[in-house]
N, C-alpha and C positions, 0 to 999 in steps of 0.2 A: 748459614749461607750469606755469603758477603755481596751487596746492592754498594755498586761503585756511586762515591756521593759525589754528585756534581760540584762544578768549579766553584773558584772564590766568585762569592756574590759582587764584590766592588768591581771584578772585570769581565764579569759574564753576563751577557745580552741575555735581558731578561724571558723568557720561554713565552710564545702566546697560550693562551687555554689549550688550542686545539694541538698544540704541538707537544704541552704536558701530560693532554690526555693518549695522546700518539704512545708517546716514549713508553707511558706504562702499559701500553695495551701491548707494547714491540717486546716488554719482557717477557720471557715463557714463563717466567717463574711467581709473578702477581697474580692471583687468581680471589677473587671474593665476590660479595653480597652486597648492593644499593637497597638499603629501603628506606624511602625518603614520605613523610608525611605532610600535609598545610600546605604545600607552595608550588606543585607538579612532581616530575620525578627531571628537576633541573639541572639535580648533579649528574647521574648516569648519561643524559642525551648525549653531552660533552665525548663521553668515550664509546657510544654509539656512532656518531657521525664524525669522530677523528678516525674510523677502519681501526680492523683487526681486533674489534671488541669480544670476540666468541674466545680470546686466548684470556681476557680479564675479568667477563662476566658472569658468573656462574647463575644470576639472580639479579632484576629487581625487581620491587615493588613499591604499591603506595596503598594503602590500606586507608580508605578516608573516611568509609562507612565507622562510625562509631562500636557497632555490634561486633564489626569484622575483626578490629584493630582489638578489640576486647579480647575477642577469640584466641588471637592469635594472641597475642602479649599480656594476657591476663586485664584483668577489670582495674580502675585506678579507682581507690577510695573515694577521692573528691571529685571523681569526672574532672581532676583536670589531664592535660594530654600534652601539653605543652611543658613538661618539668625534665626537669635532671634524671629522674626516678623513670619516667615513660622512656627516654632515652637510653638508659643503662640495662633494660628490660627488653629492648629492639636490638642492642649490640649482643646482651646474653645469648637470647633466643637465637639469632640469626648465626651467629659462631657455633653454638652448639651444632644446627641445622651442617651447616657445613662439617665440623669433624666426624660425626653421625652420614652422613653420605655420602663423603668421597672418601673412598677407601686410597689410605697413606700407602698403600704398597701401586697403586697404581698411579701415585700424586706424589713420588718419595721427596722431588724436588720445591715442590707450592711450596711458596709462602702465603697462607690465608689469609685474606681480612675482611671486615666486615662495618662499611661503614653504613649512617645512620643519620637522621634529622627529624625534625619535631618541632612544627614553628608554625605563628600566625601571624600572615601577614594582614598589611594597616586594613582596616573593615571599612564599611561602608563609605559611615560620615567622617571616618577620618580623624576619630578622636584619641585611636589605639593605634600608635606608628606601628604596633606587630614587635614580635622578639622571635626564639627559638633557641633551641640546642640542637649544638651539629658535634659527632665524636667519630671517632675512629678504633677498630682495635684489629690489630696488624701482628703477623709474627715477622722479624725476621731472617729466622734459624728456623728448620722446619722441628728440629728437635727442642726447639724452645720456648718456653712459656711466652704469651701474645703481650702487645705494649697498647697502653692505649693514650687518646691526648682526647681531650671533652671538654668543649669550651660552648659559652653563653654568646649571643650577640642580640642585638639594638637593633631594628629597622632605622634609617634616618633617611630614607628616600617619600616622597608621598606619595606614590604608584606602587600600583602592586606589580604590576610587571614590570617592574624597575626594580622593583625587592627580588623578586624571585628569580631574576638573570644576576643578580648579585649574589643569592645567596649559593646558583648552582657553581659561581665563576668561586668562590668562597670554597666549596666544596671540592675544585680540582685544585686547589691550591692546596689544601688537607692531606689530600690522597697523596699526589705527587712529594708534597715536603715530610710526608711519615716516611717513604720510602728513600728520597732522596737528598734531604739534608735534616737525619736523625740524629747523626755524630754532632749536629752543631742545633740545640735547640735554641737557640737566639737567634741564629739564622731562618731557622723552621719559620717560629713567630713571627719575624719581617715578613716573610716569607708569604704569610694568608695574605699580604693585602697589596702581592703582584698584581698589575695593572687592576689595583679596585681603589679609591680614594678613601680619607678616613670620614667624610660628609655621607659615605655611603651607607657604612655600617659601623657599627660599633661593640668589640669583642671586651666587656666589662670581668668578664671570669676564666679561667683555661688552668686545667691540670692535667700533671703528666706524669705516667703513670710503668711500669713491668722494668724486665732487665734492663734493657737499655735506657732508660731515665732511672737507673738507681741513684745515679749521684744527682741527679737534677733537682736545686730546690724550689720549688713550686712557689715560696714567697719571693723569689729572685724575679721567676716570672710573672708576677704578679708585679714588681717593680717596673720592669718591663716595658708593663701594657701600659704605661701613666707617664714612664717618663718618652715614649712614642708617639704620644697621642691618641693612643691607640681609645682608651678612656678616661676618663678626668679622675677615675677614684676604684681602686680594687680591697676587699676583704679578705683578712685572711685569720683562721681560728688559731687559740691555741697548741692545733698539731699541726699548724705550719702548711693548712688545710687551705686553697682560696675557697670561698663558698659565694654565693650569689645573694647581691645586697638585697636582691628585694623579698627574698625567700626570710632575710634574717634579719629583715626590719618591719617586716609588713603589719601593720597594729597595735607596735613596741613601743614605750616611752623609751627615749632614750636620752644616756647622759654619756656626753662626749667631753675630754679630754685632750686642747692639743699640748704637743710640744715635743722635745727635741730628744728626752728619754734615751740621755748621752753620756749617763747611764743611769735608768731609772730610780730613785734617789725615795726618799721617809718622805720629802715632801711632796712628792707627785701619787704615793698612796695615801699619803695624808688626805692630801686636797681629795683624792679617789673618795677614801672612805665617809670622811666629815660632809662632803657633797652631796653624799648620797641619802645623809639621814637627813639633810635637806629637803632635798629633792624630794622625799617620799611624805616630808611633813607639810609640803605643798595641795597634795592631793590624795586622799584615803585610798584612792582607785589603781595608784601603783604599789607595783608590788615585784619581787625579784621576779615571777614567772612571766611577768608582760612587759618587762623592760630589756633592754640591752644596753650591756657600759660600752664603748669604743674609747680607743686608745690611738689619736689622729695623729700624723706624721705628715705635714706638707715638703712638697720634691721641692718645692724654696728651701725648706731647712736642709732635707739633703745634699741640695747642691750649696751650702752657706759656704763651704772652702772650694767653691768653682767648680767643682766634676765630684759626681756619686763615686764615690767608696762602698765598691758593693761588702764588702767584708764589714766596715762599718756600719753599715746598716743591717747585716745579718746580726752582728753582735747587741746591736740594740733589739733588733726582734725574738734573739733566743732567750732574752731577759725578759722581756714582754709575753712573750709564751710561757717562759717555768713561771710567771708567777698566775698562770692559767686567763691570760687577757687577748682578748680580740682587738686584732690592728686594722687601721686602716691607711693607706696611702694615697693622695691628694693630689690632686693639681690646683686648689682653692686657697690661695696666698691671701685673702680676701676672707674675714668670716661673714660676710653675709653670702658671698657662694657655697659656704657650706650649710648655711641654712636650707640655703635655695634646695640644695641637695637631697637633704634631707627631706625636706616637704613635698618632695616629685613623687614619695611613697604615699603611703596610705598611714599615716602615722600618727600615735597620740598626742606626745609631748615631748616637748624636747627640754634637756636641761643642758645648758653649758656652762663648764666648770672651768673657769680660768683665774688666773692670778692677774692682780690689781695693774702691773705693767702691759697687760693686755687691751688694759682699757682704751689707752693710746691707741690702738690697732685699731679698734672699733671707731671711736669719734675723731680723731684728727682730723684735720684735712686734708693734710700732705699721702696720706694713705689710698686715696682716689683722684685722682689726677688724671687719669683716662676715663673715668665717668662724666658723662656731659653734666649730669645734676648732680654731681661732687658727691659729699658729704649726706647732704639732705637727703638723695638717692638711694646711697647706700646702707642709711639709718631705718629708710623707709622699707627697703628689703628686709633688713632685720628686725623691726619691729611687730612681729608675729604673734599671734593672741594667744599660742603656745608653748614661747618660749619662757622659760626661769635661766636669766644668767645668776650662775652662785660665782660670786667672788670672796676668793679665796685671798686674808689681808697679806699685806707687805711690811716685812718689817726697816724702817729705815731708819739703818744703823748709827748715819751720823747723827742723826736729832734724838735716836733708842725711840723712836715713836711706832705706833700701828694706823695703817695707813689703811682704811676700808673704804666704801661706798660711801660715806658721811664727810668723809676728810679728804677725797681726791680730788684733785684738782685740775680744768682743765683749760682751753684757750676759751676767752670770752664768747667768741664765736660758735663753739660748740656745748657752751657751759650748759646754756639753755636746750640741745636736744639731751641732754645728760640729764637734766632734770626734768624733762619727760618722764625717763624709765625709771627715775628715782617716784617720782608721784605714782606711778603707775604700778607701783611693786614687783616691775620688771628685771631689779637689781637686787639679789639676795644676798645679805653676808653671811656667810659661814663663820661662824662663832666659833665652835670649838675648834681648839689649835693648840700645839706647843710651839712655844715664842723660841724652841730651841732647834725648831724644825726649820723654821723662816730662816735662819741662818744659814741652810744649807743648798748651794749652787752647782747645778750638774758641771757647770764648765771647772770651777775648783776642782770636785772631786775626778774628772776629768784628765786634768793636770796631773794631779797627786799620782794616779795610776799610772801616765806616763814617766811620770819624773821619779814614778818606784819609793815615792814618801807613805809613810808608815800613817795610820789615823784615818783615811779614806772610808773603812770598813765596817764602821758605825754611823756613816751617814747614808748606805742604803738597805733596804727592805731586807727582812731575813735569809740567809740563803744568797742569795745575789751575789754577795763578795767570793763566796766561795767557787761560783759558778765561773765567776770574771777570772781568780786566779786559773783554776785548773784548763779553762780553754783559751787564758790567756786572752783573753777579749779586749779591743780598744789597745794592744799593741803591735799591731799590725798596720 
């Protein structure tokens, strides 16, 4: 059954709440499930008190009692209630509930759905802003299998009922944009944070899911949320999966990787692999099971030719995925914001793995110039009692020299915090290398591909060139 999708969003007066929850309550054909947990039942009120709720509501509820919610949705291994997993278990059940008692010969026109949340808002003393998951799952063909969208969000308000009239306003933004701009999910996405600001909340993860998101790729939106503001930093697995950072960092040492992987090249596994036995000859206590590698992509390098090239950037992620690596995408131009980042978790060590031209990035000057304490500042953010930088050498070509941690050279002014992190063995070389690997420049081989020159094909990772010809990658 065809849900006419509302106008183009650049000339259409954006809807109030109570007028989006109107429209859907006006269709005969939306018929579903509220069961909202942690914060009231603040999404359903909305289509309560816009009239004509008894044609959209079939149900809600809020289950707060722990025993209750058990009952109903089964026990959670770790008591926690607040996950992905509690979430997907409240839309299961509640969908099923629905096909199970309304009989489709008396309902031949519903479109079912069945939305959901699961969230703690800030506590007491105010030390926990609160998070949650809020999802949806909607058919909308009565003969066709259900679609769904489940996305994570951030508290950033410091009132609780400031959180929970945001999270309900959140909620009819969900419902109304499954229904009414599905054909456009970029529109959708804009879409949650009608009349809500982005200081309000913040949606760090969302995937999209049944027929109608068959062609949607979920790392696009994941690009998305980061170049909107929507969040400073999205993950996403090698099945092109976004997944929830704090789920996939929580207790992890981690070694991260930036750069521009335009197209991922011998020396960007090199520096991976040599890194890594680094990394782990730092501390007996890691190990592959408690670490996580990330493969970082800041929306500055994206945007390095003026505007994102979404194809570009999907051609660099399908290379980042077959070679089975976790990406991440950044708003942190800045590597001590991605420290910063990183230590917001609960997290063991961090190792970062960069090449000798990066160092520049870190101590210059001219690199912070909107920090009131410059340099020193910024040094001082970074200098964490957990981090190992491994630098990975440079070979420069005009002198044939190798250019490490011992040999680099910086402005006098910053000579001295450099020789901080060199005293302090906060500066690791990575030793092993082929001297024939440092020769090789993503932007040359880059070039080469474009320019259709023969040789390109031995300067990256197994597999890779093959992958680049047959989908034609980076010609586009």
């Amino acid at each position: 059954m065809e849900i006419k999708l509302a106008g183009d969003r650049e000339i259409e007066t954006l809807l109030s709440f109570n007028d989006k929850a109107l429209k859907v309550n006006l269709n005969n054909n939306i018929y579903g499930t509220f069961s909202e947990i942690g914060a009231g039942q603040e999404t359903v009120r909305h289509f309560f008190r816009a009239g004509g709720s008894s044609k959209t509501i079939a149900k809600a509820m809020s289950a707060y009692d722990k025993d209750f919610s058990d009952s109903i949705y089964g026990e959670e291994a770790y008591k926690r209630y607040v996950t992905e997993g509690r979430l997907r278990k409240m839309l299961v059940h509640e969908k099923k509930l629905i096909e199970e008692r309304l009989d489709r010969k008396k309902h031949p026109e519903k479109l079912f759905f069945s939305f959901a949340n699961t969230v703690a808002t800030i506590d007491f003393e105010k030390k926990n802003k609160g998070h949650g998951w809020v999802g949806i799952t909607f058919q909308l063909d009565p003969n066709e299998a259900y679609n769904e969208i489940i996305l994570h969000i951030n508290f950033l308000e410091n009132d609780s009922k400031l959180q929970q009239e945001t999270l309900g306003n959140l909620g009819v933004n969900l419902i109304y944009g499954a229904f009414y701009y599905h054909k456009n999910p970029l529109q959708l996405l804009k879409s949650l944070y009608d009349h809500i600001e982005k200081d309000q909340i913040e949606i760090d993860t969302i995937n999209f899911s049944g027929p109608q998101f068959k062609d949607v790729d979920n790392r696009l939106m994941s690009l998305y949320l980061v170049k909107n503001g929507m969040t400073q930093a999205v993950i996403f697995n090698s099945k092109g999966h976004n997944v929830f950072p704090a789920d996939l960092l929580y207790g992890k040492n981690i070694l991260a990787l930036r750069g521009s992987f335009r197209p991922v090249t011998k020396v960007n596994m090199s520096m991976l692999s040599n890194s890594w036995q680094k990394f782990i000859s730092t501390d007996p206590n890691i190990t592959e099971q408690n670490s996580q590698v990330i493969f970082e992509i800041t929306l500055s390098n994206l945007l390095a030719e003026g505007a994102i090239n979404e194809q570009d950037f999907l051609d660099r992620a399908d290379l980042l995925c077959a070679l089975g690596q976790t990406v991440m995408i950044s708003n942190f131009p800045e590597y001590y914001k991605l420290i910063n980042y990183f230590t917001s978790f609960p997290i063991k060590k961090i190792g970062l793995a960069i090449g000798v031209p990066s160092l520049h990035e870190i101590f210059e000057e001219k690199f912070y110039t909107n920090l009131s304490g410059g340099v020193l500042e910024a040094i001082g953010k970074i200098y964490y009692k957990n981090l190992d930088i491994l630098l990975y050498p440079m070979l420069d070509e005009k002198n044939n020299e190798i250019v490490n941690s011992k040999t680099f050279k910086l402005s006098p002014k910053t000579q001295a915090l450099y020789n901080l992190f060199l005293d302090g063995n906060r500066i690791i070389d990575v030793e092993n290398y082929d001297v024939e690997d440092l020769k090789i420049k993503s932007r040359k081989v880059l070039r080469m591909i474009r320019n259709n020159e023969s040789g390109w094909e031995n300067m990256l990772p197994e597999g890779i060139a093959t992958i680049i010809k047959n989908k034609q990658l980076f010609t586009r």
